[in-house]
C-alpha positions, 0 to 999 in steps of 0.5 A: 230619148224620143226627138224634141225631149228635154234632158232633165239639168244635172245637179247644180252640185255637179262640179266642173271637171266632171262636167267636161269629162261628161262633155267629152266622153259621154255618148252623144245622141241628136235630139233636134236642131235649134231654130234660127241658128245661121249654122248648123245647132243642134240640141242632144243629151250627153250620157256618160256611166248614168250621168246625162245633160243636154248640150249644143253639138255644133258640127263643123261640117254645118258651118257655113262660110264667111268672108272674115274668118276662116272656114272650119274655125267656128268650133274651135273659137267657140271651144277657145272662149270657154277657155278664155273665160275658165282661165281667166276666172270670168266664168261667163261661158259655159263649159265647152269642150272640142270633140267628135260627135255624130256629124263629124268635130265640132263643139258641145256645150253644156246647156244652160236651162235659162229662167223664163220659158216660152211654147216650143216651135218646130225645127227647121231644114237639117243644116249644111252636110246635116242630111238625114238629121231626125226632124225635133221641136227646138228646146226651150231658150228662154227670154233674150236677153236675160232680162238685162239687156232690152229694148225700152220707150224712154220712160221705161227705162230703169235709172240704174240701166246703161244707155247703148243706143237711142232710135225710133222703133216702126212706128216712130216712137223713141226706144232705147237698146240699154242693159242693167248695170250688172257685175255678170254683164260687167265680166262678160264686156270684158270677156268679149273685149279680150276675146274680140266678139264680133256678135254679141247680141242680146239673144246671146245671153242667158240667165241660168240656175242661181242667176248667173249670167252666161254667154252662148255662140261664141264662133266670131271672135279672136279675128285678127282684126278689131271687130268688137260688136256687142250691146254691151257698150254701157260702160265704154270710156269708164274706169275698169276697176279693180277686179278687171285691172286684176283680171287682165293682169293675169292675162297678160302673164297666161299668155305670155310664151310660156303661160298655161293659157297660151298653150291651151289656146295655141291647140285651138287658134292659130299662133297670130291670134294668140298674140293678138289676144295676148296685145288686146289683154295689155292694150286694156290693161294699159288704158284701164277704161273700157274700150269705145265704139269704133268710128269706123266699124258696126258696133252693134251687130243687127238685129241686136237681138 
């Protein structure tokens, strides 16, 4: 398939465990890399006994390093968060699977043809380790932030929108960062509570086929220490309801030492942050209320989108 081409999306009929043997066996071959990615993304088609997708292959030898999370992980906790989430039944990350791909391990996952379009643009420098890469156009990601999450004037603010955060844009006009007051959006606040996302952004959400709500880079999170940032805060301090008191319940008996979940995770994270997921889960569950932007920390990443 010649660089910068789509991959047609497989059928929606296509169930998740055949998705993931696709993911993890199927040949994998570099279409281009996705602009604007801090590491090394890079967009490829997965072909397996006819079958084929696209997904995003994030070598780990194109991660860059941080300070706050140790070198070589960002694959790992993105492979992490995709079984959090199956786990867990909140279902707001796409299938993603740990593998060896043609720059070394790293994770895939499976691309979500997202709603709105936009023209394509060039693709960037191959990233760090990446020489060699064929040069591609960026496949197309469609609106940020899904079309629930934006940055508004006041006066154009749905009534049924959450309120984040109220600023002045350039110009010094008022704005307003808020998101819809949506089920998916509710699940994927949760999600990133137990998980500990340090940047979910606006640009990080996605709306696929059907109109689920969908979560993508997943590489901050599960830190050891308290870093939840998001734009998801709409709901901070309310009541968790039923179906998340339910959720949580779960977590805390999957993760306990000799839960399923623990040991599936226990092959991706190190065993300190199991447990701190396992605490964070039944710290919520105790309080029931959605936790509250920290005094102490940036609780919403910049840019936010």
């Amino acid at each position: 398939m010649p660089a910068g081409e789509r991959v047609p999306a497989l059928s929606s009929a296509v169930d998740e465990p055949e998705l993931l043997k696709l993911l993890a066996e199927g040949e994998i071959d570099v279409l281009g890399r996705i602009t604007g990615a801090s590491n090394a993304t890079l967009y490829v088609s997965v072909t397996l006994d006819g079958a084929a997708t696209g997904a995003v292959y994030k070598p780990i030898s194109g991660e860059k390093p941080l300070w706050d999370f140790p070198s070589g992980t960002l694959g790992l906790r993105e492979t992490a968060s995709y079984v959090l989430s199956a786990y867990s039944g909140l279902d707001v990350v796409p299938p993603t699977v740990l593998r060896e791909g043609p720059f070394g391990p790293g994770s895939v996952q499976l691309w979500v043809d997202s709603t709105t379009e936009d023209d394509e643009e060039p693709a960037d420098e191959p990233g760090p380790g990446l020489g060699g890469m064929p040069q591609a156009v960026e496949p197309v990601m469609g609106e940020p932030g899904a079309g629930v999450v934006d940055v508004l004037p006041p006066r154009a603010l749905p009534p049924d929108w959450k309120r984040v955060l109220v600023a002045e844009d350039a110009a010094g006009d008022p704005v307003v960062l808020a998101h819809a007051d949506d089920p998916g959006l509710r699940r994927m606040a949760l999600f990133d509570a137990v998980a500990n996302n340090t940047d979910r952004k606006g640009g990080h959400i996605l709306r696929g086929p059907g109109g689920r709500i969908l979560g993508v880079d997943h590489g901050l999170t599960f830190n050891l220490d308290d870093k939840l940032r998001t734009v998801l805060w709409g709901w901070a301090g309310e009541r968790l309801g039923d179906e998340a008191q339910e959720v949580l319940d779960r977590l805390v008996t999957d993760l306990s030492a000799d839960g399923e979940l623990r040991t599936a995770l226990l092959e991706l994270l190190d065993d300190d942050e199991v447990d701190r997921t396992a605490r964070r889960a039944a710290q919520l569950l105790r309080r029931g209320r959605f936790p509250k932007p920290p005094g102490d920390w940036a609780a919403i990443p910049w840019p936010p989108f």
